[in-house]
Biopython code that builds the backbone (N, CA, C, O; Angstrom):
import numpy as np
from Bio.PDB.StructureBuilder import StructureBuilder

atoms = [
    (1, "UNK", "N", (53.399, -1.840, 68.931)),
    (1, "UNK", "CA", (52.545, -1.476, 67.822)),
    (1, "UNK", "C", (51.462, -2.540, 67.648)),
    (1, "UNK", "O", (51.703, -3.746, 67.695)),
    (2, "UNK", "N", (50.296, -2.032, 67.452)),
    (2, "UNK", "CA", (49.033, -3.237, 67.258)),
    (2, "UNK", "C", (49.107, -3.419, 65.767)),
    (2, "UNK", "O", (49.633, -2.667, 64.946)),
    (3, "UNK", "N", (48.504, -4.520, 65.578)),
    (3, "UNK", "CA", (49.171, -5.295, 63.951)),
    (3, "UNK", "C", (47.248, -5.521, 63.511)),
    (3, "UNK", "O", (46.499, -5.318, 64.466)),
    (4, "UNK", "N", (46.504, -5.948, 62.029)),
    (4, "UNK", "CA", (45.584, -6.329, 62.609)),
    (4, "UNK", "C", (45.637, -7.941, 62.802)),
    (4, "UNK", "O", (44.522, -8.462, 62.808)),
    (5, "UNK", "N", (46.453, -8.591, 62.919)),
    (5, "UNK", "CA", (46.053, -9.897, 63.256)),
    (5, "UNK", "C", (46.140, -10.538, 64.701)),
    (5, "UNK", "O", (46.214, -11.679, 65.159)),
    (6, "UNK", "N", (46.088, -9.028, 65.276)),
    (6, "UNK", "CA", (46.516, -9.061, 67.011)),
    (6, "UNK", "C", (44.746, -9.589, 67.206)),
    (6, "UNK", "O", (43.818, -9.028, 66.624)),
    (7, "UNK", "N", (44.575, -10.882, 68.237)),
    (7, "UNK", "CA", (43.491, -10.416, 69.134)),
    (7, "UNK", "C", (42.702, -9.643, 69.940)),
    (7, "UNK", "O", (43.228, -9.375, 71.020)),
    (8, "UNK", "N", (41.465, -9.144, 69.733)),
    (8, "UNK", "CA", (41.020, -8.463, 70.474)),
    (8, "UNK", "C", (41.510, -8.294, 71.805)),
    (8, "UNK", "O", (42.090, -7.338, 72.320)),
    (9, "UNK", "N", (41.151, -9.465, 72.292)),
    (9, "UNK", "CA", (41.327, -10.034, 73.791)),
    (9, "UNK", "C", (42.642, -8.734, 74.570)),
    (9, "UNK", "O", (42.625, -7.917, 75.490)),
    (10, "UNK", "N", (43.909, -9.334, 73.255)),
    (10, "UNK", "CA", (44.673, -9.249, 74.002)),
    (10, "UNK", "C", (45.407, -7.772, 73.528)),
    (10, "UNK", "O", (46.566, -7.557, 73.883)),
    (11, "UNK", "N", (44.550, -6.623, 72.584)),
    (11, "UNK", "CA", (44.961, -5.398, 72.562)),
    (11, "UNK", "C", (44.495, -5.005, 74.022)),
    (11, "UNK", "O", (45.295, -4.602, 74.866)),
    (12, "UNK", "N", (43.191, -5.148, 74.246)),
    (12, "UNK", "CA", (42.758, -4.980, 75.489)),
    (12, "UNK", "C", (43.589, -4.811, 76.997)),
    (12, "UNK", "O", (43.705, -3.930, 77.849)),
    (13, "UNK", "N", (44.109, -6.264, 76.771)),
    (13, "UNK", "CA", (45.260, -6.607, 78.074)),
    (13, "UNK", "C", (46.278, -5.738, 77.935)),
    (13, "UNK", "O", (46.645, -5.138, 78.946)),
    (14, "UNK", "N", (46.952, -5.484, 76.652)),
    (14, "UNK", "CA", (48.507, -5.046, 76.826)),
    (14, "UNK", "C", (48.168, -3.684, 76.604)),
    (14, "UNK", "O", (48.852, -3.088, 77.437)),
    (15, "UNK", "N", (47.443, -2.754, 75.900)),
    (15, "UNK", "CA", (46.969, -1.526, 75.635)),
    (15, "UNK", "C", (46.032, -0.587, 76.251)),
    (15, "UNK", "O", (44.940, -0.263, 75.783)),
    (16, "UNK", "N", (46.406, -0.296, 77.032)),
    (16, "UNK", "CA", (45.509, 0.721, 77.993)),
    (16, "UNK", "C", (44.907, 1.509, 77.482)),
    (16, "UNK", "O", (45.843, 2.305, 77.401)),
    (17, "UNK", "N", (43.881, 2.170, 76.906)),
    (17, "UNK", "CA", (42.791, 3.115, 76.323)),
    (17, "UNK", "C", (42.699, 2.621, 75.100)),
    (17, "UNK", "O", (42.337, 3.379, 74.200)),
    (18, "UNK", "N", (43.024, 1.178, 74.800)),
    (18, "UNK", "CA", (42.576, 0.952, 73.547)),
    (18, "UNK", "C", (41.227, 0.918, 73.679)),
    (18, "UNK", "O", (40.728, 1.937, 73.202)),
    (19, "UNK", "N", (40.438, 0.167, 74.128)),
    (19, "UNK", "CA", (38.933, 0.387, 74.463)),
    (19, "UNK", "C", (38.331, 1.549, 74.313)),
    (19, "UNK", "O", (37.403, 1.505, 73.505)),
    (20, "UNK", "N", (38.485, 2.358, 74.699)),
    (20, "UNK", "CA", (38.180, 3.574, 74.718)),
    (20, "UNK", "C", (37.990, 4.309, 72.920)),
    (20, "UNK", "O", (37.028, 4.868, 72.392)),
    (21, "UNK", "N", (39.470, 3.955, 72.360)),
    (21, "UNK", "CA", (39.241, 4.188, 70.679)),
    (21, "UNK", "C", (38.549, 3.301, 70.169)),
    (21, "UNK", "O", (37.941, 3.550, 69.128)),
    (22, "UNK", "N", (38.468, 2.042, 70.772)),
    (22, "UNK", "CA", (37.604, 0.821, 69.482)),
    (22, "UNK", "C", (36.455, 1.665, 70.010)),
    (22, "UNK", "O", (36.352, 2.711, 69.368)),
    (23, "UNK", "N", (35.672, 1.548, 70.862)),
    (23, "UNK", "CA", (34.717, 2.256, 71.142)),
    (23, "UNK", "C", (34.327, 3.412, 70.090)),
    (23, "UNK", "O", (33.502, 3.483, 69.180)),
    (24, "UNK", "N", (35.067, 4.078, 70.500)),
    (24, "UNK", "CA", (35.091, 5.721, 69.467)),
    (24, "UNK", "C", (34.791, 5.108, 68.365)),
    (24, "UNK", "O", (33.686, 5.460, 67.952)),
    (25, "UNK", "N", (35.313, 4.334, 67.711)),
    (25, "UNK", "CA", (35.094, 3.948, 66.356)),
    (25, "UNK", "C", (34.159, 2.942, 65.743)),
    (25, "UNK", "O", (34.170, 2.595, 64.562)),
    (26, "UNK", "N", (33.355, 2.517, 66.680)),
    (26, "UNK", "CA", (32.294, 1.881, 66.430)),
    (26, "UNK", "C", (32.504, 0.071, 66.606)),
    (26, "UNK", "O", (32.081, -0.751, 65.793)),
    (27, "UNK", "N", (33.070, -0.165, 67.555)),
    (27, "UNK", "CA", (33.453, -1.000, 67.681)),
    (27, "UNK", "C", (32.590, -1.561, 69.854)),
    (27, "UNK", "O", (33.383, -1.611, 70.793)),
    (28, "UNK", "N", (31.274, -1.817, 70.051)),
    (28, "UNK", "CA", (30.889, -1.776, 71.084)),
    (28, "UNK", "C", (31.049, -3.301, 71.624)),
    (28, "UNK", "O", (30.588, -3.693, 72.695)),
    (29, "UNK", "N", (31.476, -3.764, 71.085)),
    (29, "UNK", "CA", (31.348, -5.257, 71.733)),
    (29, "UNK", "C", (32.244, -5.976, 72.413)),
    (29, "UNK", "O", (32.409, -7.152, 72.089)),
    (30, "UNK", "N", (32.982, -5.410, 73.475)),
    (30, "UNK", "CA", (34.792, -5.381, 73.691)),
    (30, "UNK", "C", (34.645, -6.649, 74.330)),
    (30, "UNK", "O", (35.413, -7.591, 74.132)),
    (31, "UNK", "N", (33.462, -6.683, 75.249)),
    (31, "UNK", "CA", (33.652, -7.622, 75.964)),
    (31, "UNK", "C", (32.363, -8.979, 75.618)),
    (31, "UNK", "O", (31.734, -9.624, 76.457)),
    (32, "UNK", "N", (32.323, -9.037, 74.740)),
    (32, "UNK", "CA", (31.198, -10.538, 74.095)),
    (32, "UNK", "C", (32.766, -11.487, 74.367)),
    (32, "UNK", "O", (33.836, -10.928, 74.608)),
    (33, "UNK", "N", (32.609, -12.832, 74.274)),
    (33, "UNK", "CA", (33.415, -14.210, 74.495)),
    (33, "UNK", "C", (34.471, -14.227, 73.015)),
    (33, "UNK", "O", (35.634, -14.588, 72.833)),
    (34, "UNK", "N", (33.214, -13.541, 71.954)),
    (34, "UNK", "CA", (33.983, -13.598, 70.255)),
    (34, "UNK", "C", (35.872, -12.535, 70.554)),
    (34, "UNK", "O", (36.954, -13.019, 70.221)),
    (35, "UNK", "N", (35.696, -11.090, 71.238)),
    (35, "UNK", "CA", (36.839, -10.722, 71.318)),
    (35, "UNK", "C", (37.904, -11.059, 71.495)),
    (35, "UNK", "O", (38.932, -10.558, 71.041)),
    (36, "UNK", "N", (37.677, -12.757, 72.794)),
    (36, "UNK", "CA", (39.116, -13.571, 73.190)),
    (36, "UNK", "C", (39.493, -13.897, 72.176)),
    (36, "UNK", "O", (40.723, -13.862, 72.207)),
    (37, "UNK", "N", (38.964, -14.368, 70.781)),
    (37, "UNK", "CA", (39.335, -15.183, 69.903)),
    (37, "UNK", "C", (39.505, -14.376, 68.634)),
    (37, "UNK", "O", (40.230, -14.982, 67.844)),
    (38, "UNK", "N", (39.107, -13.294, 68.206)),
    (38, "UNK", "CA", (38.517, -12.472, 67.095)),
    (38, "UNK", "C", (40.056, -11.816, 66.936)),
    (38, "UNK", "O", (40.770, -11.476, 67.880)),
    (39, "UNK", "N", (40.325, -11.741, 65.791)),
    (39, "UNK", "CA", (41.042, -10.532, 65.436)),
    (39, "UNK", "C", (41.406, -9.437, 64.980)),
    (39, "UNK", "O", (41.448, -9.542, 63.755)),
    (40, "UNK", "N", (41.798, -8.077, 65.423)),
    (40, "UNK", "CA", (41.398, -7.070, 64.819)),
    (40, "UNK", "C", (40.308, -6.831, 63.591)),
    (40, "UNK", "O", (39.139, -6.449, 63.545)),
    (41, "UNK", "N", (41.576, -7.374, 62.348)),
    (41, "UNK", "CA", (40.596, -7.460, 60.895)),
    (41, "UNK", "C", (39.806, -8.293, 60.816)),
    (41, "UNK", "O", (39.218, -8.188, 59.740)),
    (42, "UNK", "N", (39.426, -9.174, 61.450)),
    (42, "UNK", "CA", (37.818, -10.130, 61.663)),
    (42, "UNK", "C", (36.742, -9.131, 62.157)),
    (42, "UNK", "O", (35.670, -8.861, 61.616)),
    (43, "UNK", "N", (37.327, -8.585, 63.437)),
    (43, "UNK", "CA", (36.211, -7.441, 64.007)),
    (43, "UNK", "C", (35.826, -6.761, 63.351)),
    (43, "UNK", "O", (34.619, -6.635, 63.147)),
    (44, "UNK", "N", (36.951, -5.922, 62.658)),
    (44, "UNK", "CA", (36.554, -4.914, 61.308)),
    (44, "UNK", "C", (35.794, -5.480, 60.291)),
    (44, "UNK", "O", (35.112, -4.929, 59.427)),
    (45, "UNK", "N", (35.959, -6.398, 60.461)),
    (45, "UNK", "CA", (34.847, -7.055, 59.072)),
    (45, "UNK", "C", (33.446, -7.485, 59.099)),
    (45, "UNK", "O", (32.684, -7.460, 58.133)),
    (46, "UNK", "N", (33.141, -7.925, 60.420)),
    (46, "UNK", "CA", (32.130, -7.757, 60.686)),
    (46, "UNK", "C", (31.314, -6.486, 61.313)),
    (46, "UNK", "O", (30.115, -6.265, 61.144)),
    (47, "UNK", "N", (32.139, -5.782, 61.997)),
    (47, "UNK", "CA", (31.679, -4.154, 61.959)),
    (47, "UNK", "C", (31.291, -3.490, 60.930)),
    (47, "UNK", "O", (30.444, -2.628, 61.163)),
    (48, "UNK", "N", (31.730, -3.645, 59.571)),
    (48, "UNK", "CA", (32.141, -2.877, 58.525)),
    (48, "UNK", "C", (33.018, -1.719, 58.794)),
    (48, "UNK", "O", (32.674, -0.584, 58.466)),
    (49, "UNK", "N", (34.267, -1.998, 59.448)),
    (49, "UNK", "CA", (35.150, -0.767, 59.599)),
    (49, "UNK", "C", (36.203, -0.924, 58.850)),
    (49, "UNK", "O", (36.433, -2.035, 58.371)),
    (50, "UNK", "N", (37.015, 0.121, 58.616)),
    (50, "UNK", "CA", (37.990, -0.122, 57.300)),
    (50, "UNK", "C", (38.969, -0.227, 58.679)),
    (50, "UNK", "O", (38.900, 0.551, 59.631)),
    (51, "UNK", "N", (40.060, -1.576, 58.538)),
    (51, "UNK", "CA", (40.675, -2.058, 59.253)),
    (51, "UNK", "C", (41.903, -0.874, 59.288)),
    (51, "UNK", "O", (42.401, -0.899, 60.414)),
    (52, "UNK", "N", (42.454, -0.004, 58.562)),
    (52, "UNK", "CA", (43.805, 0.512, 58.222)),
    (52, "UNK", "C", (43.376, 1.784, 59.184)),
    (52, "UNK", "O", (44.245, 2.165, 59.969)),
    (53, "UNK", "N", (42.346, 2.343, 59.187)),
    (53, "UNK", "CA", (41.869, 3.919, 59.699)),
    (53, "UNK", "C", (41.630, 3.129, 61.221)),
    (53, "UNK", "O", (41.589, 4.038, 62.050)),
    (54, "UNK", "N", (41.515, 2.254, 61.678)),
    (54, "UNK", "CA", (41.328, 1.712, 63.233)),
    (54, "UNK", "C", (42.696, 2.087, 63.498)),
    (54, "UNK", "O", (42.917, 3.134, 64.106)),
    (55, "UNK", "N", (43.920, 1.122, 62.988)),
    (55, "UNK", "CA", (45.045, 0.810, 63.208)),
    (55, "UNK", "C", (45.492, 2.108, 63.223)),
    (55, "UNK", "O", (46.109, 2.339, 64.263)),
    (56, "UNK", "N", (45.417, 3.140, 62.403)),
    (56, "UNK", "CA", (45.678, 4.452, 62.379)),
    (56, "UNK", "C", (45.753, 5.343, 64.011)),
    (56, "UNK", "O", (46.556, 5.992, 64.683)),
    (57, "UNK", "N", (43.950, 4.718, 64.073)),
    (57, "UNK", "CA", (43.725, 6.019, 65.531)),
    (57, "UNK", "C", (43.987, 4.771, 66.827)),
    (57, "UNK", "O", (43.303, 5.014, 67.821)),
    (58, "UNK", "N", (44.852, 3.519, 66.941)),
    (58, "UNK", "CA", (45.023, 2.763, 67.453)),
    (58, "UNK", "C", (46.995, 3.118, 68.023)),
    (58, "UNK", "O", (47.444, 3.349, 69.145)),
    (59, "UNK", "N", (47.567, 3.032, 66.933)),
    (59, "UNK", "CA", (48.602, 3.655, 66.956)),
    (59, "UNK", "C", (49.171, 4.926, 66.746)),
    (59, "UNK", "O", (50.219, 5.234, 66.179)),
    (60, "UNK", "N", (48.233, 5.677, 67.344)),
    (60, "UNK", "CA", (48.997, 7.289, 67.404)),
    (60, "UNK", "C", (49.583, 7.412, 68.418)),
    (60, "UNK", "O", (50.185, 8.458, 68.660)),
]
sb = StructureBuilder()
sb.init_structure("model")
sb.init_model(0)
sb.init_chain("A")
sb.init_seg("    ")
for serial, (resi, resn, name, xyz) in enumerate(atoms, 1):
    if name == "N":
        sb.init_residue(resn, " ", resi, " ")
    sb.init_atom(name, np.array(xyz, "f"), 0.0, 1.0, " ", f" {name:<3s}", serial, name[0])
structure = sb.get_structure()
C-alpha cells in the first residue's frame, strides 16, 4: 500500500504503473532530481493536488 509519506523516487521503483496515474493526475514531473527526495504529500502540495484522491486512484 502507498502511504503519503512514501517517496516519490521510490513509488516509482516498487510500483509499476504508478507513473502512469501520477501522470493522469497531474502530476508531470516524475523524473526532475526533487522526486528522489520529495514525498508524496510534498508533491501534492506543490502541485495543488488533494493528497487523499491521489492515494485513492494510487491504491485501487
Amino acid at each position: 500500500m502507498i502511504t503519503k509519506d512514501m517517496i516519490i523516487g521510490e513509488i516509482m521503483k516498487n510500483y509499476p504503473g504508478a507513473d502512469k496515474i501520477l501522470m493522469g493526475v497531474g502530476m508531470h514531473c516524475l523524473g526532475c532530481p526533487s522526486s528522489q527526495m520529495e514525498t508524496l504529500q510534498d508533491a501534492c502540495i506543490v502541485h495543488g493536488l488533494d493528497v487523499n484522491f491521489v492515494l485513492e486512484q494510487l491504491n485501487k
